[in-house]
C-alpha positions in Angstrom: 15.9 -20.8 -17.9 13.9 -23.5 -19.6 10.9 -23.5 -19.0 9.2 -26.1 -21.2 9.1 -28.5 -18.5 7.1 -26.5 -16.0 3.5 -26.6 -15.5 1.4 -24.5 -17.9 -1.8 -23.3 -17.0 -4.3 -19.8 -16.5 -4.7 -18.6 -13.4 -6.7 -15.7 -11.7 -5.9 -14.4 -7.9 -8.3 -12.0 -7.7 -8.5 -9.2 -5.0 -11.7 -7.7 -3.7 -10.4 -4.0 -3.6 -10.3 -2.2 0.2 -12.8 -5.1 0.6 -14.6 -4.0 3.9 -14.8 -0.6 3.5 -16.2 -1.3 0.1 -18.8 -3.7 1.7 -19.9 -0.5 4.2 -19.7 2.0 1.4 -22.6 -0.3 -0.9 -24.6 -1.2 2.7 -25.1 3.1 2.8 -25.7 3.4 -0.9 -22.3 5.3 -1.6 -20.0 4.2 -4.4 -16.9 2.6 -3.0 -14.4 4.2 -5.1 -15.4 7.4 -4.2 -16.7 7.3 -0.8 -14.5 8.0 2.1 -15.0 5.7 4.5 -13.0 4.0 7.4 -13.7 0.8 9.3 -12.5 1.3 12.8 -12.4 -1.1 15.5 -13.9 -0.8 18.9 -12.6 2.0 21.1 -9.2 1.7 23.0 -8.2 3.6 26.4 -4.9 3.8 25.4 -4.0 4.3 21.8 -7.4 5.2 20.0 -9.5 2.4 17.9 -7.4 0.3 15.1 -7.9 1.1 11.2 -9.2 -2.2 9.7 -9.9 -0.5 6.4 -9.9 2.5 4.6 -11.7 3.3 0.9 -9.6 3.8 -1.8 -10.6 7.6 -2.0 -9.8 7.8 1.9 -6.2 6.1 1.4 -5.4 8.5 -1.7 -6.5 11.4 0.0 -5.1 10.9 3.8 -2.6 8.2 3.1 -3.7 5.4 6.1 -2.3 2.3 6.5 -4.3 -0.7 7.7 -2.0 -0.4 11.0 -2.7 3.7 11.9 -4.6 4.1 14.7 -8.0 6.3 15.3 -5.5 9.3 16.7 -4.1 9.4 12.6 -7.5 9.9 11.3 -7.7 13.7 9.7 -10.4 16.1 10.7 -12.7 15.8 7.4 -16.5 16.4 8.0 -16.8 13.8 5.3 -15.0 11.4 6.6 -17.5 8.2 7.8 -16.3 6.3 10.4 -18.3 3.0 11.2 -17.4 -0.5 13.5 -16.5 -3.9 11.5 -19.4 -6.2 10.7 -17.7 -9.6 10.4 -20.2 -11.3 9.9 -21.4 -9.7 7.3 -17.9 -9.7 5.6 -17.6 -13.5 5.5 -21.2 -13.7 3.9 -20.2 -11.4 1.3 -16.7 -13.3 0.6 -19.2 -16.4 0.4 -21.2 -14.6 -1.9 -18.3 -13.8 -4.7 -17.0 -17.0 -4.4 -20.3 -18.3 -5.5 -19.8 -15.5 -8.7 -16.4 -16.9 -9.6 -18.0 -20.9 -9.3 -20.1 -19.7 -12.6 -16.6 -19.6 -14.1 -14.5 -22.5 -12.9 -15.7 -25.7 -11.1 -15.9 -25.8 -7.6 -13.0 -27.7 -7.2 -10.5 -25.4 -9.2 -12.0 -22.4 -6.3 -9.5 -22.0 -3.9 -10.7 -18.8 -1.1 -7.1 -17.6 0.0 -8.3 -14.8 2.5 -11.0 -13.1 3.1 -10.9 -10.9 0.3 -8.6 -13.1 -2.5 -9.1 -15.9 -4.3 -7.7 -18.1 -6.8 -9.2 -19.4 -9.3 -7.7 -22.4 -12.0 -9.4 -21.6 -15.0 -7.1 -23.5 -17.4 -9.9 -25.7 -18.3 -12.8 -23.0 -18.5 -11.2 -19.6 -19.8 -12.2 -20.3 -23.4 -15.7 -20.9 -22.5 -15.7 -17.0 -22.0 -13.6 -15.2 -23.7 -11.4 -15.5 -26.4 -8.1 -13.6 -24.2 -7.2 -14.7 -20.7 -7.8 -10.4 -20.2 -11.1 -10.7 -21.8 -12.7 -13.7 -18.9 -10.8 -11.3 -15.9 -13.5 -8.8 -17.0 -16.4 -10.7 -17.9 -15.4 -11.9 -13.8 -15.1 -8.2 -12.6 -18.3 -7.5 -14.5 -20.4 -10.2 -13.1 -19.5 -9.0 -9.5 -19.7 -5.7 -9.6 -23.5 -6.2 -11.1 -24.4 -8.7 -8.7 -22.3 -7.2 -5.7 -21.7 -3.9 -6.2 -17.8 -4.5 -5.6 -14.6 -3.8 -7.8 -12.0 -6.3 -8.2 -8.4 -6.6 -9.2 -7.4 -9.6 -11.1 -4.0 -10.9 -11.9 -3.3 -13.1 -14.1 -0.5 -15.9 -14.4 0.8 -19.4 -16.0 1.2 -20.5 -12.4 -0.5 -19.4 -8.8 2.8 -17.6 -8.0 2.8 -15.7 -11.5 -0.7 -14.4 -11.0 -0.2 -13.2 -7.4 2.8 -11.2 -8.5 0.6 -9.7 -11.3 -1.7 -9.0 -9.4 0.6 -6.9 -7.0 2.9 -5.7 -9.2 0.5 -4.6 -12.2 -3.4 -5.1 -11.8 -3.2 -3.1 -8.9 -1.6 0.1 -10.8 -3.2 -0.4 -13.9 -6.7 1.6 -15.0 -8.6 -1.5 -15.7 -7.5 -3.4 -12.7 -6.2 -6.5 -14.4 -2.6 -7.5 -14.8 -0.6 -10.5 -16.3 2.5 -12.3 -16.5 3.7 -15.0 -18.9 7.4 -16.9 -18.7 8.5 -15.1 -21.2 7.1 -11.6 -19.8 8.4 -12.6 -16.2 11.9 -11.8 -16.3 11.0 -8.1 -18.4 8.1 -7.0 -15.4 10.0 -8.6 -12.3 13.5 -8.3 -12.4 14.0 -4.9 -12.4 12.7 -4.4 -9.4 14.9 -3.7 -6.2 12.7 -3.1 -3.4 12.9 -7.1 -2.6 10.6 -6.4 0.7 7.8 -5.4 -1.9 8.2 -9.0 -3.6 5.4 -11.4 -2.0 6.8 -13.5 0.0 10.0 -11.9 0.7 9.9 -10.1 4.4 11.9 -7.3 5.6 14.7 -9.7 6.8 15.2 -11.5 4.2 15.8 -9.1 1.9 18.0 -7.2 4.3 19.8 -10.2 4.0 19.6 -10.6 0.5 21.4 -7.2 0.1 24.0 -8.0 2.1 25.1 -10.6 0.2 25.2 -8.7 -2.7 21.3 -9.6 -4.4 20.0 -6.2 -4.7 17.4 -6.5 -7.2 15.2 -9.5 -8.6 17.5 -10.2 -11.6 20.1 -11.0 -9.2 18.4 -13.6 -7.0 17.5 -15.0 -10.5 20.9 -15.5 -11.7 22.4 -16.4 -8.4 23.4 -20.0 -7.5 20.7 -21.8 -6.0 22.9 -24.2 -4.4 24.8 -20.6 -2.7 21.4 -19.8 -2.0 19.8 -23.0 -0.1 23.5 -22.7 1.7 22.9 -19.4 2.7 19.1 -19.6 3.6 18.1 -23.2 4.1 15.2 -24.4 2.3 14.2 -21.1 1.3 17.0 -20.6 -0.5 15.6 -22.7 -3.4 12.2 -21.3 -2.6 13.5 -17.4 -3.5 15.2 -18.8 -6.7 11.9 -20.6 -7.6 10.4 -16.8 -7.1 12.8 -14.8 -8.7 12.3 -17.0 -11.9 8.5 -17.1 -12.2 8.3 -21.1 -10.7 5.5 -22.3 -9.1 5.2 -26.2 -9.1 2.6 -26.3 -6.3 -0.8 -28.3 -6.3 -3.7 -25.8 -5.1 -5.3 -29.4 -4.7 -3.0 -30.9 -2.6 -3.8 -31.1 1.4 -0.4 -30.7 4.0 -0.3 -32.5 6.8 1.4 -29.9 9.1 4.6 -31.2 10.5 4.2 -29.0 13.8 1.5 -30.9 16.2 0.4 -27.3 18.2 -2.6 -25.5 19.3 -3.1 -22.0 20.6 -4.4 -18.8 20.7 -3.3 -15.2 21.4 -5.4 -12.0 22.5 -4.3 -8.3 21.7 -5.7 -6.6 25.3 -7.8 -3.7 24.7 -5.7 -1.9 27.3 -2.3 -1.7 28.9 -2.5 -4.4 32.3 -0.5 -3.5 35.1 -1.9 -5.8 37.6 -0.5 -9.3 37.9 -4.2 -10.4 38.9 -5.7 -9.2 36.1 -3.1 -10.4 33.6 -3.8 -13.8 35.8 -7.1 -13.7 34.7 -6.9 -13.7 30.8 -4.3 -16.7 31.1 -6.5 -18.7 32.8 -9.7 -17.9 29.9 -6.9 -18.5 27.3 -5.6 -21.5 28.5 -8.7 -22.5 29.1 -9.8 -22.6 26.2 -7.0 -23.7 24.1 -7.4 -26.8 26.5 -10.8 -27.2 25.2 -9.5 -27.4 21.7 -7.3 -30.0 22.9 -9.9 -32.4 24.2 -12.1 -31.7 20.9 -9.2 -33.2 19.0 -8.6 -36.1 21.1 -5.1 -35.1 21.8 -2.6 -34.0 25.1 -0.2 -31.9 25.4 3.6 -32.2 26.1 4.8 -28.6 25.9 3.5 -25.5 27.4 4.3 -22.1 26.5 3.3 -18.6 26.7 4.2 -15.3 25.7 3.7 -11.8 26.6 3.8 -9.0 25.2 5.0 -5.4 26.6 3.2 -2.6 26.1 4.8 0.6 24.6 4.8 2.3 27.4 6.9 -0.2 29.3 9.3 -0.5 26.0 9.5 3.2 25.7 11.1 3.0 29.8 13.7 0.4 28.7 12.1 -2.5 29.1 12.3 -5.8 26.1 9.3 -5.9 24.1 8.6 -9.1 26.2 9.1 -12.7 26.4 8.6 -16.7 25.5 8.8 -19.7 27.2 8.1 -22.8 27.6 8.3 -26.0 29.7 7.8 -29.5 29.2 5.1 -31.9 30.9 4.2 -35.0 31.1 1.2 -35.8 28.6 -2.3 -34.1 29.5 -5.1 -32.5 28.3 -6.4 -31.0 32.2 -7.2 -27.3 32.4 -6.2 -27.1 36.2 -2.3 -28.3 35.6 -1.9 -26.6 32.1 -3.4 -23.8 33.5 -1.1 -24.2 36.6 2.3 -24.6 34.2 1.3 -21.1 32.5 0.9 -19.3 35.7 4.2 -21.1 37.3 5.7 -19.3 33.8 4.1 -15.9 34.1 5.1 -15.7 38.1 9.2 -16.4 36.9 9.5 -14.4 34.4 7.2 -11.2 34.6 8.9 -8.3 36.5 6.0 -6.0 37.0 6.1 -4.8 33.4 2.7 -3.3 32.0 1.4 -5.9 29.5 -0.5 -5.7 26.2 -0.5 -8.9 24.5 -0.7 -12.8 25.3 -0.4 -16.2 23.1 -0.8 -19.7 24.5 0.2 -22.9 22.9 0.3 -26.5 23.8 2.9 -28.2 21.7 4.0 -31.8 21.0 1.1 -33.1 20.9 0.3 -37.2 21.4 -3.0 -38.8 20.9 -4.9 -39.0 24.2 -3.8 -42.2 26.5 -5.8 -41.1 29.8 -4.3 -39.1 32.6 -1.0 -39.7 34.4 -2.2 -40.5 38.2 -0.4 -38.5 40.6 0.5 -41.1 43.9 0.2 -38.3 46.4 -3.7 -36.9 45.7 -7.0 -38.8 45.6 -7.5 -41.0 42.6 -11.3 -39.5 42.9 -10.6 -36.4 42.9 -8.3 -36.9 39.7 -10.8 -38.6 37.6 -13.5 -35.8 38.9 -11.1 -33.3 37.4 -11.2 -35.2 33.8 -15.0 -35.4 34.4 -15.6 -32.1 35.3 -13.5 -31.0 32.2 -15.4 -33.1 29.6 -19.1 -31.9 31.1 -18.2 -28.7 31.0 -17.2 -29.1 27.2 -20.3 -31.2 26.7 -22.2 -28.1 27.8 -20.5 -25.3 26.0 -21.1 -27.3 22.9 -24.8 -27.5 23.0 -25.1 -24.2 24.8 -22.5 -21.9 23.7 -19.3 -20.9 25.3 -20.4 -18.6 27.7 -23.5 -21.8 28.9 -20.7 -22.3 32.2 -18.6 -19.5 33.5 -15.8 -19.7 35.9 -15.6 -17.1 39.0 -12.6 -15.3 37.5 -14.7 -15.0 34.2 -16.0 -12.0 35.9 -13.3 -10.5 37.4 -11.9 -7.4 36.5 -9.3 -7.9 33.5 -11.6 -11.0 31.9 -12.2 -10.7 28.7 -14.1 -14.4 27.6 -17.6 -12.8 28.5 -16.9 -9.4 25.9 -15.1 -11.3 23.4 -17.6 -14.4 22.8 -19.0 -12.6 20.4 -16.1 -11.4 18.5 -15.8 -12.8 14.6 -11.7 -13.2 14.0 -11.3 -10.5 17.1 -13.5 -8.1 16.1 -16.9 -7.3 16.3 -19.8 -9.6 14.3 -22.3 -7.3 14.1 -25.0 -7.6 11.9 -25.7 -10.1 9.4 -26.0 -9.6 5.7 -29.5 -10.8 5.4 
């Protein structure tokens, strides 16, 4: 591969390690890489609060996963269990991106999560070090004495490169910094044959990449990429890009996303059995994904919902679910989207306990006023658009909970307890 041609530059994707539980381990005066700490999400009826975060003493000692549940957590008197602040966490993530803009200029800063960034220091590295390793610690220095938090830092000629190294090798290494080069690239990553392990590559596509005969990275980098974007679309030229250590994106550029969508999708706290109740969290969600429709200036074309089964109703026989969806005529109304999910819900649900729902309103046209429906009042129709728009107007200024709807507080609503959820957990308290 020649690689003489592609962009050459220093980048740093920089992890904050076991981020929240390393924000509640400084916030009691422990040291987060020795405490043993576990956020936990609020109680559930069914299955036991969800493990948000574990330290990195608490992983190495019990072995949790970010997807075990409270009924996983070992009996250790040491343990310290405490609810997610996320509040708190985004001011902190503010906070060390404001340590990394004292090494790069604000517009080579790019926040990729809520515990990564990257950072495009190829026109600031020297100013701090005289190795690429050497500025990666001067950075893990200046955050851990202003912060109190560790960080892992890879280290790359390109985005891609330094995401990989920081996987791959920062994360396994003693000083928690890694880096790959072109010419290291091919030495670190194709050896390795657990594709799923790769960013970027899922479970399925490397199932499928072993069954075509790729079984390790040095494969997909010496396999056609024409047989490849055959075999796999578009991707296929993405995973040869990958497996060779190419990375021609701009972290600059803004995409215009080609699918026009809105939605929104709620994990229940509970299994619902009751078609009333289930009822009742449609309506707040489609609610308010119609409200984000309006704010935008823009009607819908497409509904569609899905719903999740619970594992109780899977472990029976039942699917884990299902999707649909049903086209409209342009509208941005709450009452007749609201309508179209419920007319969806009542075909295809069978009784089945539920415990997840997503809403979207797809194909989406700029606003052009309401189609006016011959057989009902012209008043009454406008009054419906009017009523919506107020409503919005008040929820603005006041908050979203300023106008409530009868079934807001029926049993099953969830709008009233989750208004002050941060990302679908708890805020808690700030940082200040």
């Amino acid at each position: 591969m020649d690689y003489s041609k592609e962009p050459h530059g220093v980048f740093m994707v920089i992890d904050n390690k076991s981020f929240y539980a390393s924000v509640e381990s400084i916030k009691l005066g422990l040291n987060p890489m020795k405490s043993i700490l576990v956020v936990l999400s609020e109680n559930d009826n069914t299955n036991g609060g969800l493990i948000l975060a574990t330290s990195p003493m608490a992983k190495k000692l019990y072995h949790l996963k970010n997807v075990d549940r409270k009924r996983d957590l070992p009996d250790d008197s040491r343990m310290i269990i405490v609810p997610p602040r996320m509040n708190l966490y985004i001011e902190k993530n503010l906070a060390v991106n404001n340590v990394f803009r004292n090494f790069a200029a604000d517009a080579d800063v790019f926040p990729y999560s809520i515990d990564e960034s990257i950072i495009d220091m190829t026109k600031s590295w020297h100013l701090f070090g005289n190795s690429h390793k050497k500025v990666a610690r001067a950075i893990q220095l200046a955050v851990k004495n202003q912060l109190g938090l560790y960080t892992t830092v890879g280290i790359g000629e390109n985005p891609m490169q330094a995401k990989l190294a920081l996987d791959i090798l920062a994360k396994h290494d003693h000083d928690m910094i890694g880096e790959l080069t072109y010419d290291t690239f091919g030495k670190v990553i194709w050896p390795i044959t657990q594709l799923s392990k790769v960013w970027s590559i899922g479970k399925n596509t490397a199932k499928h990449l072993n069954s075509i005969g790729i079984e390790s990275m040095g494969d997909l980098a010496h396999t056609d990429p024409y047989y490849l974007q055959r075999e796999f679309g578009v991707i296929g030229g993405q995973l040869f890009a990958l497996a060779n250590g190419i990375d021609r994106a701009h972290l600059d550029e803004v995409i215009k996303p080609r699918s026009k969508s809105v939605g929104n999708s709620q994990v229940l706290a509970h299994d619902y059995h009751n078609g009333d109740d289930i009822k009742v969290v449609i309506r707040e969600i489609g609610e308010q994904v119609a409200a984000r429709l309006r704010h935008h200036h823009k009607q819908a074309t497409t509904v569609h919902l899905r719903v999740g089964f619970s594992y109780a109703a899977k472990a029976i026989g039942s699917s884990s679910g299902f999707a649909h969806s049903q086209t409209i005529d342009p509208t941005d109304s709450t009452n007749e989207l609201i309508s179209y999910l419920l007319l969806i819900f009542d075909k295809y649900w069978h009784g089945e306990s539920v415990r997840n729902l997503a809403v979207s309103y797809g194909n989406l046209v700029d606003e052009q006023g309401e189609q006016i429906n011959l057989f009902d009042s012209i008043t009454a129709q406008t009054k419906k658009h009017d009523v919506d728009q107020l409503v919005d107007d008040l929820r603005d200024r006041f908050g979203v909970n300023a106008i409530m709807h009868p079934y807001n507080l029926k049993k099953g609503a969830t709008r009233n307890k989750r208004s002050g959820l941060v990302g679908g957990h708890n805020g808690g308290n700030s940082f200040k």
